[in-house]
NUZA-750404 format. One record per residue (C-alpha): residue in three letters; residue number from 1; x negated, y negated, z negated. Coordinates in Angstrom, 1 decimal. Layout:
<rs>
residuo,num,X,Y,Z
ALA,NUM,X,Y,Z
...
</rs>
This chain:
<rs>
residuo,num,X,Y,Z
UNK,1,22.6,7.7,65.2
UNK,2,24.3,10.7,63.9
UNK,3,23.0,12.5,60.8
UNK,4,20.0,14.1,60.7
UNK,5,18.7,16.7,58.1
UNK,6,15.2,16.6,57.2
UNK,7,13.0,18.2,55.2
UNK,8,10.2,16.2,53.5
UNK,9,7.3,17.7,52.4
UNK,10,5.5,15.8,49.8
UNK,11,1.9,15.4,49.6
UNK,12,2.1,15.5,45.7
UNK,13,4.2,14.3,41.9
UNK,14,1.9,11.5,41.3
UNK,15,3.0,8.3,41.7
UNK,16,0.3,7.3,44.5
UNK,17,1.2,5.0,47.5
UNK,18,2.0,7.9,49.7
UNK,19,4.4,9.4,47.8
UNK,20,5.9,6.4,46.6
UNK,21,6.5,5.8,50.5
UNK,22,7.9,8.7,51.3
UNK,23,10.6,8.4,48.3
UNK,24,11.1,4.9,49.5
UNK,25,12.0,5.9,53.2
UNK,26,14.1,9.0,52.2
UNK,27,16.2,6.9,50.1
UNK,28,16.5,4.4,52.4
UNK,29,17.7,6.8,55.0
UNK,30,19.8,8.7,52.9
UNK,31,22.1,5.3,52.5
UNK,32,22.0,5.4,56.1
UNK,33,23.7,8.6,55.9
UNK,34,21.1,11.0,56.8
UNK,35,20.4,14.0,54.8
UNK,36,17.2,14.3,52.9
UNK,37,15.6,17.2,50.7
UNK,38,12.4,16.3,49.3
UNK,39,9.8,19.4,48.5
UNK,40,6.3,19.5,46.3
UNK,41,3.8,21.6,44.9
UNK,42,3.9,22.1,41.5
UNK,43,0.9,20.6,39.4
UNK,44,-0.7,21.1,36.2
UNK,45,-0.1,17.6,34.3
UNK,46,2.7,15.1,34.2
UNK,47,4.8,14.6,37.4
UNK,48,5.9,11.4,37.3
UNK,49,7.2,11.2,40.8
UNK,50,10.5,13.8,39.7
UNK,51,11.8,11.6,37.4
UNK,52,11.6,8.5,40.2
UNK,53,13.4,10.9,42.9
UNK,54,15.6,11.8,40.2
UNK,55,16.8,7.9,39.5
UNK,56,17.3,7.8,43.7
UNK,57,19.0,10.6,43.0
UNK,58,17.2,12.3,45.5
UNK,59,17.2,16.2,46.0
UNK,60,13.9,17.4,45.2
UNK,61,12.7,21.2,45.1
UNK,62,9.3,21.6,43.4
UNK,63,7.5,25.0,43.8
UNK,64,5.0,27.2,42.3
UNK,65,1.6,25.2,40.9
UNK,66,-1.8,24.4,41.7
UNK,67,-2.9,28.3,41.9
UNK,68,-0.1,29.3,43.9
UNK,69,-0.9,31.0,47.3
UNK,70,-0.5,28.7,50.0
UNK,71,2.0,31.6,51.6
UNK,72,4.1,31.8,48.7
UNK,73,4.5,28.0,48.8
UNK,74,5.3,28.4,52.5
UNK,75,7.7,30.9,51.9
UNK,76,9.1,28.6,49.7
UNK,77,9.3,25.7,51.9
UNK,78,10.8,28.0,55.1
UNK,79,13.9,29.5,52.8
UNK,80,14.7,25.8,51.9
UNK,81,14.7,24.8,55.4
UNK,82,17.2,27.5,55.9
UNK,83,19.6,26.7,52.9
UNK,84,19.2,22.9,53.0
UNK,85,20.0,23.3,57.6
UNK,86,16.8,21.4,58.1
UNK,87,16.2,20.2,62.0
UNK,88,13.0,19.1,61.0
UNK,89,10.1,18.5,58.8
UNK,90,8.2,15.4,57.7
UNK,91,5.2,16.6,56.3
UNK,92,3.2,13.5,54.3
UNK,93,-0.5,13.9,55.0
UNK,94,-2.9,17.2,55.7
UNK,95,-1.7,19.7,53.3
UNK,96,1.9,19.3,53.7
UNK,97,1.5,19.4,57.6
UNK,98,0.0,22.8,57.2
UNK,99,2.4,24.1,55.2
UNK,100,4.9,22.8,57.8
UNK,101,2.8,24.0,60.7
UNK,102,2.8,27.6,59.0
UNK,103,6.2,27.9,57.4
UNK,104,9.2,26.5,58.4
UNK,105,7.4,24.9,61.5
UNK,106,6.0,28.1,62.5
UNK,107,6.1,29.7,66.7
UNK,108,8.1,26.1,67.1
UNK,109,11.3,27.2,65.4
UNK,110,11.5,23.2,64.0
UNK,111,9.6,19.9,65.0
UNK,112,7.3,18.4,62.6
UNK,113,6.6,14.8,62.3
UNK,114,3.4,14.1,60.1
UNK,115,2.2,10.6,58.8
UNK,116,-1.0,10.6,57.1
UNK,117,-1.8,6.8,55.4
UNK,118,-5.6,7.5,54.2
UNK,119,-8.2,5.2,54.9
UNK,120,-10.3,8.4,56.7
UNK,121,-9.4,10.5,59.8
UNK,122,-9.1,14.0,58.8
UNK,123,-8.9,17.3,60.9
UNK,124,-6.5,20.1,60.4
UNK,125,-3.1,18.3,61.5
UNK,126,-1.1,19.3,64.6
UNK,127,-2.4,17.8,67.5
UNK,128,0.9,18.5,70.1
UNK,129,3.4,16.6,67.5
UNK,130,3.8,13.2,66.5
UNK,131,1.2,12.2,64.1
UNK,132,2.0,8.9,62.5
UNK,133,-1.2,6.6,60.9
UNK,134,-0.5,4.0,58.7
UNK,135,-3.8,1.9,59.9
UNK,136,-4.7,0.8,63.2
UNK,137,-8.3,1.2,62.8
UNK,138,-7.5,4.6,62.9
UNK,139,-5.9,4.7,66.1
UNK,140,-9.4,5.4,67.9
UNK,141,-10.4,8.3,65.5
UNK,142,-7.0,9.8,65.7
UNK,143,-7.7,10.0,69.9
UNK,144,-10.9,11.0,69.7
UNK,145,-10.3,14.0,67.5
UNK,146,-7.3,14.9,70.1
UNK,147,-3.9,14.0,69.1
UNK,148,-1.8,13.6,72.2
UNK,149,1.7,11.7,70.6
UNK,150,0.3,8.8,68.0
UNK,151,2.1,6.2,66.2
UNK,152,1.0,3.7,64.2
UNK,153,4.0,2.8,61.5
UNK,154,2.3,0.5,58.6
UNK,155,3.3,1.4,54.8
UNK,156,6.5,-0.3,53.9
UNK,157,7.3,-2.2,51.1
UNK,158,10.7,-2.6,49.5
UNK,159,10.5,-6.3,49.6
UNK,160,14.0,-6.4,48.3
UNK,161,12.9,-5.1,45.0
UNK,162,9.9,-6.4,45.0
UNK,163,10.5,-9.8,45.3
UNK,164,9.8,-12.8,43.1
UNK,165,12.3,-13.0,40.3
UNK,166,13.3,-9.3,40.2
UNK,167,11.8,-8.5,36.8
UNK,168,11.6,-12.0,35.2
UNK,169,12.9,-10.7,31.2
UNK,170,10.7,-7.8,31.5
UNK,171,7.7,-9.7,33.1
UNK,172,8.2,-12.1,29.9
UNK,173,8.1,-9.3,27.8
UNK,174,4.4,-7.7,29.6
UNK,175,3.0,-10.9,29.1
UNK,176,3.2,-10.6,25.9
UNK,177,2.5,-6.9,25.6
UNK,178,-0.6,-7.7,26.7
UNK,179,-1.4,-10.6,24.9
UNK,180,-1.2,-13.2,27.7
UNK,181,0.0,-17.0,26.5
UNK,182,1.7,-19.4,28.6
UNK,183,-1.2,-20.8,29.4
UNK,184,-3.4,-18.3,30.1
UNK,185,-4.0,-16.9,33.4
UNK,186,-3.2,-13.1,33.5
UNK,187,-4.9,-11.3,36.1
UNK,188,-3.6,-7.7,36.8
UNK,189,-4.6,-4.5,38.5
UNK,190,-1.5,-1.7,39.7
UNK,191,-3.9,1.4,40.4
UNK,192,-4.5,5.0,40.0
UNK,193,-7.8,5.8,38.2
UNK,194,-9.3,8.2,40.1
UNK,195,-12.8,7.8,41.8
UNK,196,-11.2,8.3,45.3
UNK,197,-11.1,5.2,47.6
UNK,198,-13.3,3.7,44.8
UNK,199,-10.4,2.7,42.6
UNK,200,-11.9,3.3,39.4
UNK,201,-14.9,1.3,40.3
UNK,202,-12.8,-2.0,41.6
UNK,203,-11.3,-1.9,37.8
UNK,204,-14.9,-1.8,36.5
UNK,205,-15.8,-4.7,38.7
UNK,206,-12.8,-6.6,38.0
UNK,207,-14.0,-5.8,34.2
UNK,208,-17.0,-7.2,34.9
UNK,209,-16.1,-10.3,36.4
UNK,210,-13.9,-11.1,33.7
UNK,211,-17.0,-10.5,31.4
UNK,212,-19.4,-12.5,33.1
UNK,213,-16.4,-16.0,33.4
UNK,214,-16.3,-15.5,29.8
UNK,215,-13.4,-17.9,29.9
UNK,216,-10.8,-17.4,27.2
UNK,217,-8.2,-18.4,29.1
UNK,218,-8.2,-15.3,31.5
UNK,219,-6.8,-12.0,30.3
UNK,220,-6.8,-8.6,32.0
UNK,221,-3.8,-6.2,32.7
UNK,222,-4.9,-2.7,34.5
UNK,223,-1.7,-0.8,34.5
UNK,224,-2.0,3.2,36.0
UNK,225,-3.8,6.3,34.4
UNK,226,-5.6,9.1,35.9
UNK,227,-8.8,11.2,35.5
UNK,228,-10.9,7.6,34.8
UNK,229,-8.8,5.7,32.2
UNK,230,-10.7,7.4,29.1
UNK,231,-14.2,6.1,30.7
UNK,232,-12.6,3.0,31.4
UNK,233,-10.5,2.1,28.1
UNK,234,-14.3,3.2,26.3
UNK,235,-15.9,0.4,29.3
UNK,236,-13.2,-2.4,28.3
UNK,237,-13.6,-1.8,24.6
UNK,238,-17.1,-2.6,24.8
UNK,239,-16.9,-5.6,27.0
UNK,240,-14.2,-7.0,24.7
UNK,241,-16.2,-6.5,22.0
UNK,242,-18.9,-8.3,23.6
UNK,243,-16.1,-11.4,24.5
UNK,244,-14.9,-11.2,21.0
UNK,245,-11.1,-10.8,22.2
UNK,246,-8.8,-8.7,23.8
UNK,247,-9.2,-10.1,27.3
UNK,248,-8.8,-6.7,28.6
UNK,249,-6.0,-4.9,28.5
UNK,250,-4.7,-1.2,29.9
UNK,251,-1.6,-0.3,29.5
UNK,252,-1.4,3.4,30.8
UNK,253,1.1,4.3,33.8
UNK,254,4.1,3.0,34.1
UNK,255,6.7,4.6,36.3
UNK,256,7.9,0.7,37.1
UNK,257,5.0,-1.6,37.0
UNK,258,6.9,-4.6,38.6
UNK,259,7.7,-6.1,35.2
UNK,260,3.6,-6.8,35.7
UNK,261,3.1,-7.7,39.3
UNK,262,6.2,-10.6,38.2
UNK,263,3.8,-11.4,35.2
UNK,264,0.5,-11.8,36.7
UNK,265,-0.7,-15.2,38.3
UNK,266,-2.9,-13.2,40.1
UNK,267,-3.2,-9.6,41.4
UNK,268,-6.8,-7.6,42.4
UNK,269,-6.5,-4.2,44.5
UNK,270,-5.9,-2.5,47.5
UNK,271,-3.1,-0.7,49.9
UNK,272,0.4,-0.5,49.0
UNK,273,-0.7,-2.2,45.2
UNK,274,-1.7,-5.3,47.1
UNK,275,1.0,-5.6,49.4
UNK,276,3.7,-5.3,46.4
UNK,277,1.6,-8.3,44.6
UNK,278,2.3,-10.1,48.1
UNK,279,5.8,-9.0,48.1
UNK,280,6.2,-10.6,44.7
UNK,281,4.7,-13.9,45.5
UNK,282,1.1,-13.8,44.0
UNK,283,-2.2,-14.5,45.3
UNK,284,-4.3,-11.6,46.1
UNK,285,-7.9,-10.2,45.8
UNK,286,-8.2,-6.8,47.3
UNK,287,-10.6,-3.9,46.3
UNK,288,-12.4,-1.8,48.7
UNK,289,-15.4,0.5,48.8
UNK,290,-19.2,-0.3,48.2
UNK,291,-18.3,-3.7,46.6
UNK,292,-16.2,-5.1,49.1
UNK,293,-13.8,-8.3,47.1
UNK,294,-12.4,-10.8,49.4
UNK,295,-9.1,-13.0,48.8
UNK,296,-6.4,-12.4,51.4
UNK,297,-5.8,-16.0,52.8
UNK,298,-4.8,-17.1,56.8
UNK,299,-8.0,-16.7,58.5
UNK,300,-10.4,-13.8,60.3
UNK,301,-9.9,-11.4,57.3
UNK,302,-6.1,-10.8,57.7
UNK,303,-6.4,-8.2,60.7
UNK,304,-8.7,-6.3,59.4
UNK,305,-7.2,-6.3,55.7
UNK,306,-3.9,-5.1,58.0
UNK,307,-5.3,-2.6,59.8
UNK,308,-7.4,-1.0,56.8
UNK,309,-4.4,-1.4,54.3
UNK,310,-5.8,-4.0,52.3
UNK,311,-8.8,-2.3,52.0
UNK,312,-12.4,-3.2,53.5
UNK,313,-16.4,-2.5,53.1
UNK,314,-19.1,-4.1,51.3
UNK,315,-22.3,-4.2,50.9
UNK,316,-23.2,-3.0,47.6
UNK,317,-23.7,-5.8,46.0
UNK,318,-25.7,-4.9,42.3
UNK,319,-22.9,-6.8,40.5
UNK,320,-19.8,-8.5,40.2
UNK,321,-20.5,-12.3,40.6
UNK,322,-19.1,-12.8,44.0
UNK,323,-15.9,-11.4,42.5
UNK,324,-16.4,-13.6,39.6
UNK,325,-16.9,-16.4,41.6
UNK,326,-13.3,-15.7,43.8
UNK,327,-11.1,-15.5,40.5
UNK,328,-12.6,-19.0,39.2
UNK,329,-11.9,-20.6,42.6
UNK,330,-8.1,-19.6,42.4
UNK,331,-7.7,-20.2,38.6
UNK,332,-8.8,-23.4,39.0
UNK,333,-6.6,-24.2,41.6
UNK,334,-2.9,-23.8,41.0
UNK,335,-1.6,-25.7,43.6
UNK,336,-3.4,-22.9,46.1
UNK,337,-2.8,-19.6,44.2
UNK,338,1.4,-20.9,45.0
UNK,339,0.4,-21.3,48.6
UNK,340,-1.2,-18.3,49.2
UNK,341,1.7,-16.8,47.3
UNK,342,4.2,-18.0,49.4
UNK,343,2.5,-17.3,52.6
UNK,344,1.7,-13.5,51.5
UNK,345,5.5,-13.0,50.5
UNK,346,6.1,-14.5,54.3
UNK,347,3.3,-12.4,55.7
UNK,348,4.9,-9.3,54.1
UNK,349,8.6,-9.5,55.1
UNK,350,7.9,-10.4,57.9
UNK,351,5.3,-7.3,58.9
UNK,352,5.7,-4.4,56.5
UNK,353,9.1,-4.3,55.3
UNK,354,11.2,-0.7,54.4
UNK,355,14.3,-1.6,56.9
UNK,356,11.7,-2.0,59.7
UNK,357,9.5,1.0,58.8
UNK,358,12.5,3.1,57.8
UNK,359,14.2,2.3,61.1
UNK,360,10.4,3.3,62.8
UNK,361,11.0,6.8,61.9
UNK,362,14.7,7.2,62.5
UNK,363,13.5,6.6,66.1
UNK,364,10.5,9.3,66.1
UNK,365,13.2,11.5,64.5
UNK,366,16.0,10.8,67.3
UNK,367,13.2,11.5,70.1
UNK,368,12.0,14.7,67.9
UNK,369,15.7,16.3,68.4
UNK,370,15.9,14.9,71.9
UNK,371,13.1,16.4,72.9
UNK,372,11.6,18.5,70.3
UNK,373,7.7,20.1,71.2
UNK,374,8.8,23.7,71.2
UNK,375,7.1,26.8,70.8
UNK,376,4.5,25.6,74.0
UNK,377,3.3,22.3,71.3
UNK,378,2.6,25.0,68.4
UNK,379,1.2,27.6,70.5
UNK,380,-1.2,24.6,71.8
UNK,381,-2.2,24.0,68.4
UNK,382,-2.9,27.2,67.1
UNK,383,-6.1,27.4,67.5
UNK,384,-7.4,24.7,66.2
UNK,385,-4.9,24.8,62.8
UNK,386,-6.1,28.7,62.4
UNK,387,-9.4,27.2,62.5
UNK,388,-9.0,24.5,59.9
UNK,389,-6.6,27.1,57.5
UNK,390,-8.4,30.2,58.0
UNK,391,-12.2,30.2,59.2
UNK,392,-13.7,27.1,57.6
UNK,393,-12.4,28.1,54.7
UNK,394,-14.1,31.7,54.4
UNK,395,-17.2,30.6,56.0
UNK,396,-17.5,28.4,53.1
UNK,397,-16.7,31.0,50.7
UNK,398,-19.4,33.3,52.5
UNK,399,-21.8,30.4,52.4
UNK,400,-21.6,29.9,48.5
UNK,401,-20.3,26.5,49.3
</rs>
């Protein structure tokens, strides 16, 4: 395939699965020898994700901040389509796919490809362009809300990096960071610490299940930050406290958390998080929302764990001894915990790796020049994208909402 030049719109700098993807693909094409330039929003706080496209050596063009009029950023966006020779924009998730769909993107003058990897459908996306989901249970919404051209491409993971024995110094050195012996089992969580996707509220759960096993051979690792780490580092003080010993541990972000994926004997979350602590060989609870715990083993739960991302829905259960009762029964069984290892690092070469999802796009791009939607594909969608960019938005504003 010859070169191709494309513009990728990030959906923000933090160092969310997402975006993470998106640097992991545009690398991998660029040693392909295609031609990459990466573009963001500027934001208030740290932006972790510049210095990680920066050690790709990635191209990346960050403009304005938070305030910033949507058509300055647009404006923005089109004049480095025109210096960089775009031939055509990957816009990751909603906002970036209206920034496309208005700026460089605009009457048709270049094709957009946008992949949205959230757990909800959500309006506002060109409908008469490819629209890739990272979830098959999806696939139904994205019809039903009118999207002619979907693809389902599931998130990649760099299971070359990520791979058991990648980070074994460094891993030794985590452990004991964070105060885990030999033999103690060290259980960690990779997360952001926001409220969405009830993140925040597995890492309480998870807290609470260590609290209620009161077993002083388990310690706790949460490794990320965000808006929820002060709440939490209070929570874990006070349950440590109550244990009388560090058994819980957060270490802040980390722009390379796999020294602690390699460390841990077992791994708790969800989405790309929990397919990494796959990739590296390690049994795996994931998180979901209202409750929702369940150990990813061969059975009926794998399919749907797939299709949702490692994600899933409980039943708000009042507390966390269903979860506490899943970590004893792998703790106590080593000779399992290496099975399930072993078939999750299978599981995930085998189904989500970054050559096969890389090589996913190139295709979608190929077709995209081939045959790219035109002015007809943007006229078709503009009233439905001026609806969802302009009316919504000031009947809200008249509405006091």
């Amino acid at each position: 395939m010859r070169s191709v030049r494309v513009l990728v719109h990030l959906n923000n700098l933090a160092l969310g699965g997402a975006q993470l993807n998106a640097v992991d693909i545009a690398r991998t094409l660029r040693d392909r020898g295609h031609q990459p330039v990466l573009f963001a929003q500027g934001v208030d706080g740290p932006a972790p994700l510049v210095e990680l496209a920066a050690e790709h050596d990635l191209d990346l063009v960050v403009a304005g901040d938070p305030g910033t009029p949507h058509a300055v950023i647009r404006a923005r966006l089109t004049k480095l389509a025109e210096e960089h020779g775009s031939q055509l924009v990957h816009a990751w998730e909603v906002r970036a796919a209206r920034n496309a769909y208005f700026g460089p993107g605009r009457q048709g003058r270049l094709p957009i490809v946008t992949t949205f990897y959230g757990i909800r459908m959500l309006r506002g996306m060109p409908r008469y362009q490819p629209l890739v989901l990272g979830l098959g249970a999806l696939m139904p919404d994205g019809r039903a809300f009118g999207h002619r051209d979907l693809r389902l491409i599931e998130p990649p993971v760099d299971t070359d990096a990520d791979a058991p024995g990648t980070a074994t110094d460094a891993a030794t050195a985590f452990r004991a960071e964070v105060g885990a012996a030999p033999d103690q089992l060290l259980l960690c969580i990779v997360t952001r610490l926001v409220s969405g996707l009830e993140k925040d509220a597995g890492v309480s759960r998870t807290m609470a299940a260590v609290r209620l096993l009161d077993d002083p051979g388990l310690v706790l690792a949460v490794v990320g930050g965000g808006p929820s780490e002060e709440r939490l580092r209070a929570e874990a003080a006070r349950l440590n406290e109550e244990l009388g010993r560090e058994a819980i541990v957060l270490t802040g972000q980390r722009p390379d958390p796999r020294p602690a994926y390699q460390a841990a004997d077992l791994v708790l979350g969800m989405g790309g998080s929990a397919l990494r602590g796959l990739a590296f060989g390690k049994p795996v609870i994931v998180h979901g929302a209202s409750g929702y715990t369940a150990i990813h083993e061969p059975g009926p739960l794998v399919e749907p764990h797939a299709s949702r991302c490692m994600y899933g829905h409980g039943d708000h259960p009042a507390d966390a001894k269903a979860l506490a009762a899943q970590i004893r029964a792998l703790a106590d069984a080593p000779a399992r915990r290496a099975e399930l290892g072993a078939w999750g690092r299978d599981w995930v070469v085998g189904r989500f790796s970054l050559d096969h999802v890389s090589t996913a796009f190139e295709e979608i791009y190929r077709e995209l020049l081939r045959q790219p939607p035109g002015r007809t594909a943007w006229l078709r969608d503009l009233e439905q994208m001026s609806r969802y960019e302009f009316v919504k938005p000031t009947a809200r504003r008249l509405l006091g909402r």
